[in-house]
C-alpha positions as a Python dict, from the first residue, in 0.01 Angstrom:
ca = {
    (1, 'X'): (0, 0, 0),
    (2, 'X'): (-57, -11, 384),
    (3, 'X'): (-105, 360, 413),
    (4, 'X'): (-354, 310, 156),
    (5, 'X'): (-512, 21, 325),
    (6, 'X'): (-582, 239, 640),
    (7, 'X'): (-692, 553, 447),
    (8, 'X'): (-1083, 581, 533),
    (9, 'X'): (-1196, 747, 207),
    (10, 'X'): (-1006, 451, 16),
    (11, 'X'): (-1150, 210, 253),
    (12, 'X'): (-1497, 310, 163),
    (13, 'X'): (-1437, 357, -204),
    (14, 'X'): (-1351, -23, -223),
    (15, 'X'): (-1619, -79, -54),
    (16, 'X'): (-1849, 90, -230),
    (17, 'X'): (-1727, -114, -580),
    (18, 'X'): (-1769, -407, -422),
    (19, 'X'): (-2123, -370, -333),
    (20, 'X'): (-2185, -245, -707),
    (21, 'X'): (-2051, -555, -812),
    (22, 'X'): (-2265, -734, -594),
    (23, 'X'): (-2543, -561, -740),
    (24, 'X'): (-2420, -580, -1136),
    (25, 'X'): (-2482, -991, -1019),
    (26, 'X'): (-2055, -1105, -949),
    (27, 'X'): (-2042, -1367, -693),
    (28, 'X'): (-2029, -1268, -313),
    (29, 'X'): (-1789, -1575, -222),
    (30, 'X'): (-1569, -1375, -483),
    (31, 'X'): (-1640, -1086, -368),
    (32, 'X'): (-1617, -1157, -13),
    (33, 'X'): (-1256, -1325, -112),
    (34, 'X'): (-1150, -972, -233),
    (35, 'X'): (-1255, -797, 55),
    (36, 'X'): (-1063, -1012, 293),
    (37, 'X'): (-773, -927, 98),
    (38, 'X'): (-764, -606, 30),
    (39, 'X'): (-963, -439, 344),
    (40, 'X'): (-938, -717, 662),
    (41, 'X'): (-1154, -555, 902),
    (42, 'X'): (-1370, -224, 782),
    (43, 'X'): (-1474, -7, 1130),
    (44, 'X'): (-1868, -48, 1143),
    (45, 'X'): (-1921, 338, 1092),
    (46, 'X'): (-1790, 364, 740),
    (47, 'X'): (-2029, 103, 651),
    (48, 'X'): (-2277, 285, 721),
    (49, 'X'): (-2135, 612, 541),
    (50, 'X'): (-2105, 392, 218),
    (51, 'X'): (-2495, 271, 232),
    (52, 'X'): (-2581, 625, 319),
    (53, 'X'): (-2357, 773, 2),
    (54, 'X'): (-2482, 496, -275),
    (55, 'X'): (-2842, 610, -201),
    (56, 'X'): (-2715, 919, -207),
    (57, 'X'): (-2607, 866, -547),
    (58, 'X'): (-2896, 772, -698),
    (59, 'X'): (-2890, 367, -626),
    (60, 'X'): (-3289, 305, -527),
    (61, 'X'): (-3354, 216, -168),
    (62, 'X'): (-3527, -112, -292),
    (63, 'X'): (-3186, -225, -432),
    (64, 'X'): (-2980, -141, -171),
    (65, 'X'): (-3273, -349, 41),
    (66, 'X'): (-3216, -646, -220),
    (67, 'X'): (-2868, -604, -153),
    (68, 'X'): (-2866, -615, 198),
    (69, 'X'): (-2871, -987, 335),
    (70, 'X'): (-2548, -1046, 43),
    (71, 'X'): (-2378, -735, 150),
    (72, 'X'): (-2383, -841, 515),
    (73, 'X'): (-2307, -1196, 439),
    (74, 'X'): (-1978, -1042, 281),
    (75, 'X'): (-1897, -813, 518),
    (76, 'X'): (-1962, -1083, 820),
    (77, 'X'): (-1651, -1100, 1023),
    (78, 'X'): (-1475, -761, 862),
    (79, 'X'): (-1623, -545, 1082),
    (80, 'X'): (-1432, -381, 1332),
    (81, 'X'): (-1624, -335, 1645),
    (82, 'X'): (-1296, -240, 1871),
    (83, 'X'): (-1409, 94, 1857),
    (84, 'X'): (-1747, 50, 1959),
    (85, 'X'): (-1866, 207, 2343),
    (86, 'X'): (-1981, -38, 2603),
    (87, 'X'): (-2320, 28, 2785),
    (88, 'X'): (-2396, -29, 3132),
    (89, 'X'): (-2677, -255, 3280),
    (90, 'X'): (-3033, -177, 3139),
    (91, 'X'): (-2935, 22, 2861),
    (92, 'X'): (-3128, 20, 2579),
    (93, 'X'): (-2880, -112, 2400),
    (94, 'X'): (-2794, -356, 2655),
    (95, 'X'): (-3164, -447, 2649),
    (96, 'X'): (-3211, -502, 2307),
    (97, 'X'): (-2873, -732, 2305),
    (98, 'X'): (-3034, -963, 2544),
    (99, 'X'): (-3350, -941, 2366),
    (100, 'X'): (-3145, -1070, 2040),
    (101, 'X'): (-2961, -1357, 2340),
    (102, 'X'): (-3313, -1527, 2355),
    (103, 'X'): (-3412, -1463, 1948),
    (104, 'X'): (-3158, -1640, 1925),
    (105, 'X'): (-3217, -1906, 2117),
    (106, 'X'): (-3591, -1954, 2025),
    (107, 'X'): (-3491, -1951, 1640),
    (108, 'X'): (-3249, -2239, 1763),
    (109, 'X'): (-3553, -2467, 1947),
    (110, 'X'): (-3772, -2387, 1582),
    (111, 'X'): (-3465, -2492, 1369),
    (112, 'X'): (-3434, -2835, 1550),
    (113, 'X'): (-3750, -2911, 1570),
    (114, 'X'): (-3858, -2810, 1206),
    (115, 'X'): (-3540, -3033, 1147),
    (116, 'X'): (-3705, -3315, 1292),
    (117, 'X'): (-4006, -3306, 1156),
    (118, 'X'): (-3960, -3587, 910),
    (119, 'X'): (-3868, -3801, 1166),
    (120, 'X'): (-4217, -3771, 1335),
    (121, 'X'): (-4497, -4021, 1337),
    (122, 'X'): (-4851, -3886, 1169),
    (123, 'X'): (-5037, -3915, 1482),
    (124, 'X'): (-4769, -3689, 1660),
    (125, 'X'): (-4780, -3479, 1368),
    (126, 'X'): (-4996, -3212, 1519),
    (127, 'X'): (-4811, -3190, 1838),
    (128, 'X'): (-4529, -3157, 1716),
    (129, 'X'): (-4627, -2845, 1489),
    (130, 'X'): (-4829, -2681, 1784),
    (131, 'X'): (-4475, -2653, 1945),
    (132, 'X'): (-4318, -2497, 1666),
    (133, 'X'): (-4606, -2214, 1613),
    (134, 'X'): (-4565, -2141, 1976),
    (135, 'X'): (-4191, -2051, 1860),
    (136, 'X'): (-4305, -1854, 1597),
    (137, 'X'): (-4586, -1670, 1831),
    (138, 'X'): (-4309, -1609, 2070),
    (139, 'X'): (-4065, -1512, 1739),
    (140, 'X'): (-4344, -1253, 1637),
    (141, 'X'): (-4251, -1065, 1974),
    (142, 'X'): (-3980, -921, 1784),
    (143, 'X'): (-4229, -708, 1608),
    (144, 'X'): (-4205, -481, 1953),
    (145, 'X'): (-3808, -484, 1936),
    (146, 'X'): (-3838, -336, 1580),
    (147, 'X'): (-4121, -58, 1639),
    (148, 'X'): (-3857, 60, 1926),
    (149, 'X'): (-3588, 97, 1684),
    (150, 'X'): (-3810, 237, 1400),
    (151, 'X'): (-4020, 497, 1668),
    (152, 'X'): (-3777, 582, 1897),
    (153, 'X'): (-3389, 515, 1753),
    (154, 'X'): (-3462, 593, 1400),
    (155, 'X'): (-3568, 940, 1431),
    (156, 'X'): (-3271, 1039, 1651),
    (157, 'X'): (-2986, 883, 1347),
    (158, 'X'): (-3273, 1086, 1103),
    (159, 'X'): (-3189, 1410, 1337),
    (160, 'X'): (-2804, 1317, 1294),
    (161, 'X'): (-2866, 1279, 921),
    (162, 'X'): (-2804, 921, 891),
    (163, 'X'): (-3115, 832, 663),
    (164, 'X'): (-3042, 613, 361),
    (165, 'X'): (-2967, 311, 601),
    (166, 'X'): (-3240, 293, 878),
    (167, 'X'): (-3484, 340, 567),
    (168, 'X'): (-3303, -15, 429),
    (169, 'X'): (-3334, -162, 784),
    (170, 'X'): (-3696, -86, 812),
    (171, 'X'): (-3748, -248, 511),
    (172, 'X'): (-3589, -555, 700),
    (173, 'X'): (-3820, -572, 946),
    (174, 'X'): (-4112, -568, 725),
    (175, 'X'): (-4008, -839, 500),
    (176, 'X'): (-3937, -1040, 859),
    (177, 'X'): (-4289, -955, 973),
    (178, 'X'): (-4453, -1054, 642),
    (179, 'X'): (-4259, -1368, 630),
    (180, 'X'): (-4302, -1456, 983),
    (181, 'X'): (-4693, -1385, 934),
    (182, 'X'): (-4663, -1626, 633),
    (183, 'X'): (-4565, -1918, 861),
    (184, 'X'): (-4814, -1895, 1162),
    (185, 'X'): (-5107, -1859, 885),
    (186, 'X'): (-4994, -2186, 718),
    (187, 'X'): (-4953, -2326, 1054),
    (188, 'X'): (-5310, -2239, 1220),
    (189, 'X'): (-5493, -2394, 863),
    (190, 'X'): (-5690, -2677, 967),
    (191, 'X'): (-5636, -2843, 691),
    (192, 'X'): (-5264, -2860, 644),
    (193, 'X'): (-5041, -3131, 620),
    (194, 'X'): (-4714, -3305, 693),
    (195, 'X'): (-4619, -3224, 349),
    (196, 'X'): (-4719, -2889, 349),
    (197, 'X'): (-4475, -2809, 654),
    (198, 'X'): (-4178, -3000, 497),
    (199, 'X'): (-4219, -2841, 121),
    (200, 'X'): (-4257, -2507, 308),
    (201, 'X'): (-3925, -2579, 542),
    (202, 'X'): (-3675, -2431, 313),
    (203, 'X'): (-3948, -2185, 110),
    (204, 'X'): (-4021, -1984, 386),
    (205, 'X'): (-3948, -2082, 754),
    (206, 'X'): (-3582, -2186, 725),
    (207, 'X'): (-3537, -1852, 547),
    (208, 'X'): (-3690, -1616, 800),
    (209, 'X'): (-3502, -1751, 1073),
    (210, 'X'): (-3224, -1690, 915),
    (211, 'X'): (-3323, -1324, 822),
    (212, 'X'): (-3374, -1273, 1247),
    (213, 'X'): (-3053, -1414, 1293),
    (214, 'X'): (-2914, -1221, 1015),
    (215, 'X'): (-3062, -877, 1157),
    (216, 'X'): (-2889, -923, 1475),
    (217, 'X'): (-2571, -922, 1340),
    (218, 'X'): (-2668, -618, 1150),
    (219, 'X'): (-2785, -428, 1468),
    (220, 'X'): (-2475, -535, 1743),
    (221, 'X'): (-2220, -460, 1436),
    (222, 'X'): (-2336, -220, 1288),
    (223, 'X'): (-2640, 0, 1427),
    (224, 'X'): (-2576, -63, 1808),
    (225, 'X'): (-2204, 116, 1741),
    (226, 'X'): (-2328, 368, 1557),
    (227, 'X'): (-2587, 491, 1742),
    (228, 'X'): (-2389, 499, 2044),
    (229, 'X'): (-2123, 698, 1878),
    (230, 'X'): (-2397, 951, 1745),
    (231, 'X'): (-2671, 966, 2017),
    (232, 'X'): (-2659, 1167, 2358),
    (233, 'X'): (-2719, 980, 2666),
    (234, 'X'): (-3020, 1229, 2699),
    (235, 'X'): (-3120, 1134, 2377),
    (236, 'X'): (-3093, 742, 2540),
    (237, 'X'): (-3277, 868, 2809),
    (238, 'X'): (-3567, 979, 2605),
    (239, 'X'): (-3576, 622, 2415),
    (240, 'X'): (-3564, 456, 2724),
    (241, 'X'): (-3820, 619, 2901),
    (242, 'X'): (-4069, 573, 2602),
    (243, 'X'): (-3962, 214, 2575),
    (244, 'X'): (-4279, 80, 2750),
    (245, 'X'): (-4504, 230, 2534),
    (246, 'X'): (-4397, -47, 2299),
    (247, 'X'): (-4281, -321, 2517),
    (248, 'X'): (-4029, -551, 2554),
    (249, 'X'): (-3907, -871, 2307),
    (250, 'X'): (-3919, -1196, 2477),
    (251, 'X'): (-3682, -1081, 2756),
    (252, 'X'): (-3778, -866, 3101),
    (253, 'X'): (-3506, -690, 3217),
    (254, 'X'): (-3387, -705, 3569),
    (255, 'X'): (-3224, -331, 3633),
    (256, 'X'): (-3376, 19, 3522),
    (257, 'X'): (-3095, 217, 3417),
    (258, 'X'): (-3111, 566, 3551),
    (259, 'X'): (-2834, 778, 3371),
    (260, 'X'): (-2559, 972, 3565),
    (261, 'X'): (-2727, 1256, 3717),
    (262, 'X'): (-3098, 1147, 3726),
    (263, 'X'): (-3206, 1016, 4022),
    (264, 'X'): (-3549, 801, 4066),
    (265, 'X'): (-3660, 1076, 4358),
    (266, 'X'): (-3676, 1296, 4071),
    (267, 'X'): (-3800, 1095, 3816),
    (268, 'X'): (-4077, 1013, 4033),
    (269, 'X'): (-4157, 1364, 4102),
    (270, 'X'): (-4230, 1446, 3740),
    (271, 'X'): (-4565, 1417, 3555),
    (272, 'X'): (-4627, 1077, 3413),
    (273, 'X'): (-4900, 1166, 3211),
    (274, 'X'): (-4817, 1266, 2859),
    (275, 'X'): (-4964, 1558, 2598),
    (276, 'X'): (-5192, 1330, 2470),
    (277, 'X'): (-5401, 1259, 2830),
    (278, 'X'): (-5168, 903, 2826),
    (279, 'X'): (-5089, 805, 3181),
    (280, 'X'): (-4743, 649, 3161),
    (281, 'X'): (-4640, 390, 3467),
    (282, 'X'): (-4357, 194, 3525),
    (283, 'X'): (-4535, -153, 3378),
    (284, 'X'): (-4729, 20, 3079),
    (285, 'X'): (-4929, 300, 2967),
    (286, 'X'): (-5283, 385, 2902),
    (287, 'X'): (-5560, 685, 2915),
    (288, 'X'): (-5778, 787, 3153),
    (289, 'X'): (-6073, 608, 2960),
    (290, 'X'): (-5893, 300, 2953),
    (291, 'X'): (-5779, 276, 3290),
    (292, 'X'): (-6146, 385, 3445),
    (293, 'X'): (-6286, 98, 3212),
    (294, 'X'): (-6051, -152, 3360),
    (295, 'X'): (-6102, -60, 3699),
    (296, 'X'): (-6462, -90, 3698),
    (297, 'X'): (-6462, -433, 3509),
    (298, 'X'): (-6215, -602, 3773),
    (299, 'X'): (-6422, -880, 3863),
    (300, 'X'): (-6422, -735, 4231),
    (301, 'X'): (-6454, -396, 4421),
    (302, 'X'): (-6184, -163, 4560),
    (303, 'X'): (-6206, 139, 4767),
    (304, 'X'): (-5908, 363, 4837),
    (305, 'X'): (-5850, 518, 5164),
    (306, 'X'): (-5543, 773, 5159),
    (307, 'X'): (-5264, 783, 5457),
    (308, 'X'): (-5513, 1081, 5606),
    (309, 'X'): (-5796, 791, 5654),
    (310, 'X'): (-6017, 987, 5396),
    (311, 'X'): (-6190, 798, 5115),
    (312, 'X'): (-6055, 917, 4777),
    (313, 'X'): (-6214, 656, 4534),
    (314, 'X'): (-6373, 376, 4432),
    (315, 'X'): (-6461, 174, 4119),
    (316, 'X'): (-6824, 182, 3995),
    (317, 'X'): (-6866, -219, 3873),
    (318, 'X'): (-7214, -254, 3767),
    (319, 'X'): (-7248, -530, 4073),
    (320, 'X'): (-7112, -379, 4379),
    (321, 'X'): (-7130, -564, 4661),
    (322, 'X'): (-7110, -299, 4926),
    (323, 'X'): (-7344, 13, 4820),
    (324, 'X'): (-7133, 317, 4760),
    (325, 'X'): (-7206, 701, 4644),
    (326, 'X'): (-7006, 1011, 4557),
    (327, 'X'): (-7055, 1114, 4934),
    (328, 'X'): (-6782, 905, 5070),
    (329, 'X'): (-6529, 1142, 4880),
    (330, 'X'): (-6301, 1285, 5097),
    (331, 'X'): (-6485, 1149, 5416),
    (332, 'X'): (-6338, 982, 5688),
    (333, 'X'): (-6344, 596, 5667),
    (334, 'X'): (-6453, 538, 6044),
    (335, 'X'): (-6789, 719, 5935),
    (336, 'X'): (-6831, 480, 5635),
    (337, 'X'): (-6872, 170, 5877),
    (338, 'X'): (-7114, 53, 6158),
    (339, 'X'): (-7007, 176, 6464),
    (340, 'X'): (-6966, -213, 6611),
    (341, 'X'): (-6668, -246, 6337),
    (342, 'X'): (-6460, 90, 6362),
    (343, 'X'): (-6253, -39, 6627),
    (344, 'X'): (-6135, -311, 6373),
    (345, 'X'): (-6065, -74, 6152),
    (346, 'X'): (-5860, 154, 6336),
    (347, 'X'): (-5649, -130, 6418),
    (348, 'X'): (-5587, -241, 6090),
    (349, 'X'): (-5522, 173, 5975),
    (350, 'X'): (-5266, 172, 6311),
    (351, 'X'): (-5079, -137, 6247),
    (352, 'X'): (-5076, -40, 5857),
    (353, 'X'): (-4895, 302, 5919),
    (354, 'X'): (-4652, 132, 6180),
    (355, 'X'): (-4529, -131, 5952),
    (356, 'X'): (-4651, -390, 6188),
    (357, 'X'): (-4875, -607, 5935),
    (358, 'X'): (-4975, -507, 5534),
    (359, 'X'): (-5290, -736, 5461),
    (360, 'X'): (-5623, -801, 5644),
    (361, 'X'): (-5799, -1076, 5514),
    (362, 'X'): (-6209, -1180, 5649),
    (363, 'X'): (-6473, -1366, 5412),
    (364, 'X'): (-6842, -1362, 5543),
    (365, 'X'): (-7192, -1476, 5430),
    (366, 'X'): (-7463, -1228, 5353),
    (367, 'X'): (-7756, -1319, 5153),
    (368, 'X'): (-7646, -1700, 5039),
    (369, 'X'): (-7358, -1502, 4910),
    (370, 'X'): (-6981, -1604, 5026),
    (371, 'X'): (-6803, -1264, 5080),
    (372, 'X'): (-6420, -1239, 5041),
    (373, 'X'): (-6296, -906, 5188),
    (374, 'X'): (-5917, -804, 5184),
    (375, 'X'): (-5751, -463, 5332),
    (376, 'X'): (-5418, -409, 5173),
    (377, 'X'): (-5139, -136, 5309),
    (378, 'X'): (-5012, 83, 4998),
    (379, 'X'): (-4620, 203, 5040),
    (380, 'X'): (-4395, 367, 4831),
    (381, 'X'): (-4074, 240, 4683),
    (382, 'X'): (-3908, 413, 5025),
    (383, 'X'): (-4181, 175, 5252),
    (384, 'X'): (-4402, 499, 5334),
    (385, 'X'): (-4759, 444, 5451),
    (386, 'X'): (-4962, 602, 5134),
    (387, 'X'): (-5304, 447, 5251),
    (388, 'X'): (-5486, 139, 5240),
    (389, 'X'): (-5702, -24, 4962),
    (390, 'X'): (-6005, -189, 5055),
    (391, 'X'): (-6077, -526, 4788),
    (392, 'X'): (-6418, -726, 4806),
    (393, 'X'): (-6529, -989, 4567),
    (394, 'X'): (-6848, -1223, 4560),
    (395, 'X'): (-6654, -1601, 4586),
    (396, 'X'): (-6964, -1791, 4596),
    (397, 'X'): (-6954, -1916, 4200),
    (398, 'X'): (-6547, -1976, 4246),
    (399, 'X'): (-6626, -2173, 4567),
    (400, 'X'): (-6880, -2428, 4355),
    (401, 'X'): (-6594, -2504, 4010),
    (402, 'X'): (-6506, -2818, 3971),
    (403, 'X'): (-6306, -3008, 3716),
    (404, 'X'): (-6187, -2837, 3461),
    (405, 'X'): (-6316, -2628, 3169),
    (406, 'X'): (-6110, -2654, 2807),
    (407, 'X'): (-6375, -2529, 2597),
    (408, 'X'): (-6476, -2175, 2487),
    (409, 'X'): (-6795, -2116, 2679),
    (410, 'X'): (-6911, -1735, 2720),
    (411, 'X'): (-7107, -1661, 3083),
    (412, 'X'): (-7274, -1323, 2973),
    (413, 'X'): (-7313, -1296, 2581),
    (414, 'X'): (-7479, -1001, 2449),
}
């Protein structure tokens, strides 16, 4: 029988009538008894195959969805993950791990306190359920972790011709999101009560965080291994680099992994601005429109000077403080001062490209106005001089606050 027993096609046939008595309604602690004798531990990629081949077969993709949360209960601790590759540092995969670390933990904090909910008084009733939406507003963050697998992993196991089960797994996510949704909606109305939350407990919060938790397992046993067995590291290096486009889940991480090979000289050497006129940074992406709109509503004015001490822009904020016109391009800064100042600012420009000081603060008054003006040196990643950015801003309304305001209150409504 042990030959048998480590036969893959056998394996996977067993497995296969085991989910199709799961789905002809037997009971999963029976079947989950069988499996643990007659399989032990199943490696993760067969799992896969078998999901893949009953869709194949003609079993919908909505059933094998229904059948997913039992058929993972079952199969929870038969997987064998010994063959599965380890990634280094900053991974994707290691990111997304991580990112599933503090899911965790977050579904933890909501499960306690949703757990102590009965315990509270009525007139800490509110507090207490502004602390669990804030989980479930930070638990909604996951909606980024999926879009990365469905936009950027998905397509590659597609490629490979694994199909049938990232079609189930999207299907996940969206029942996640919908429930999720479900939650924060009951939680924001006004009127709800302390009964409300604790009839809704086991209806539809308990349950989602249990789906989360549940899809974790899923991806580090199942997908993770998979897609490391199946995708290049180039292909890794395409996800990666289009990972900001989408974000990160509740977790930053601390080292950007640069595959074998690729060095960040070169990666900084190539375009960053996409097909589709999107300017792609390190922190984020946007387009040209987006990123002049921004500029020009920063609540202050910048100039940049480049390491030649020519002008090469400035924003165009409908109150500038300093006047300035399309004839500064490309001029030298010396000539865009009064010739009492330049002196300052050649020593700021020569202490700037000698590494001797990076930031130049003055404030002055002109016309009842209290003016705040900064020069900052710009350097590369290396520490080379790249030019200096000029920042002003009009302080006098910061300079007056007082107290504190809580309340919406809009300064400039249309």
């Amino acid at each position: 029988m042990s030959e048998l027993i480590n036969n893959s096609r056998f394996r996977k046939d067993k497995l296969k009538e085991l989910i199709l008595k799961l789905h002809d309604g037997s009971n999963p602690d029976e079947v989950k008894r069988e499996l643990s004798e007659s399989l032990k531990e199943i490696p993760y990629g067969e799992v896969v195959e078998v999901e893949q081949e009953l869709i194949e077969e003609g079993l919908p993709e909505s059933e094998v969805l229904r059948l997913c949360d039992i058929h993972g209960e079952v199969l929870d601790g038969h997987i064998d993950l010994s063959g599965a590759s380890k990634v280094p540092e900053g991974h994707p995969v290691d990111v997304m791990i991580n990112e599933n670390r503090e899911l965790i933990k977050v579904c933890a904090k909501a499960l306690r306190l949703l757990d102590s909910i009965a315990e509270v008084k009525d007139d800490e009733f509110k507090v207490n359920l502004l602390q669990i939406q804030f989980c479930f507003n930070e638990l909604m963050d996951i909606d980024k972790h999926y879009k990365r697998k469905e936009y950027l992993i998905f397509p590659f196991l597609e490629q490979k011709g694994v199909t049938g089960p990232p079609k189930v797994m999207w299907g996940k996510h969206d029942e996640i999101r919908d429930q999720l949704k479900g939650c924060i909606e009951l939680m924001r109305d006004p009127s709800v009560s302390k009964m409300d939350i604790l009839d809704a407990i086991d209806l539809i919060f308990k349950p989602v965080l249990k789906a989360l938790e549940d899809m974790t397992k899923k991806e580090e046993e199942i997908l993770f291994p998979m897609t490391l067995d199946l995708l290049t590291t180039e292909d890794w290096w395409q996800i990666h680099r289009q990972t900001l486009d989408f974000g990160f889940s509740l977790y930053d991480p601390q080292v950007d992994w640069i595959p074998e090979g690729i060095s960040l000289e070169q990666e900084s050497n190539q375009t960053n601005i996409s097909s589709d006129n999107t300017i792609h940074l390190p922190s984020g992406s946007f387009t040209s429109e987006e990123i002049m709109a921004i500029l020009n509503t920063a609540p202050f004015d910048m100039t940049f000077v480049d390491r030649n001490d020519k002008v090469k822009y400035f924003t165009q904020g409908k109150d500038r403080i300093f006047a300035r016109s399309r004839t500064i391009i490309n001029r030298d800064v010396r000539l865009c001062h009064p010739p009492g100042s330049v002196h300052i600012i050649e020593k700021i420009l020569e202490d700037f490209k000698k590494g001797e000081a990076d930031h130049a603060p003055f404030w002055i008054q002109m016309h009842g106005k209290f003016i705040y003006i900064e020069y900052y040196a710009l350097r590369n990643e290396k520490g080379e001089y790249l030019g200096t950015l000029e920042v002003s801003q009009d302080l006098s309304e910061h300079r007056r606050l007082e107290g504190e305001r809580r309340i919406l209150s809009y300064t400039d409504k249309k």
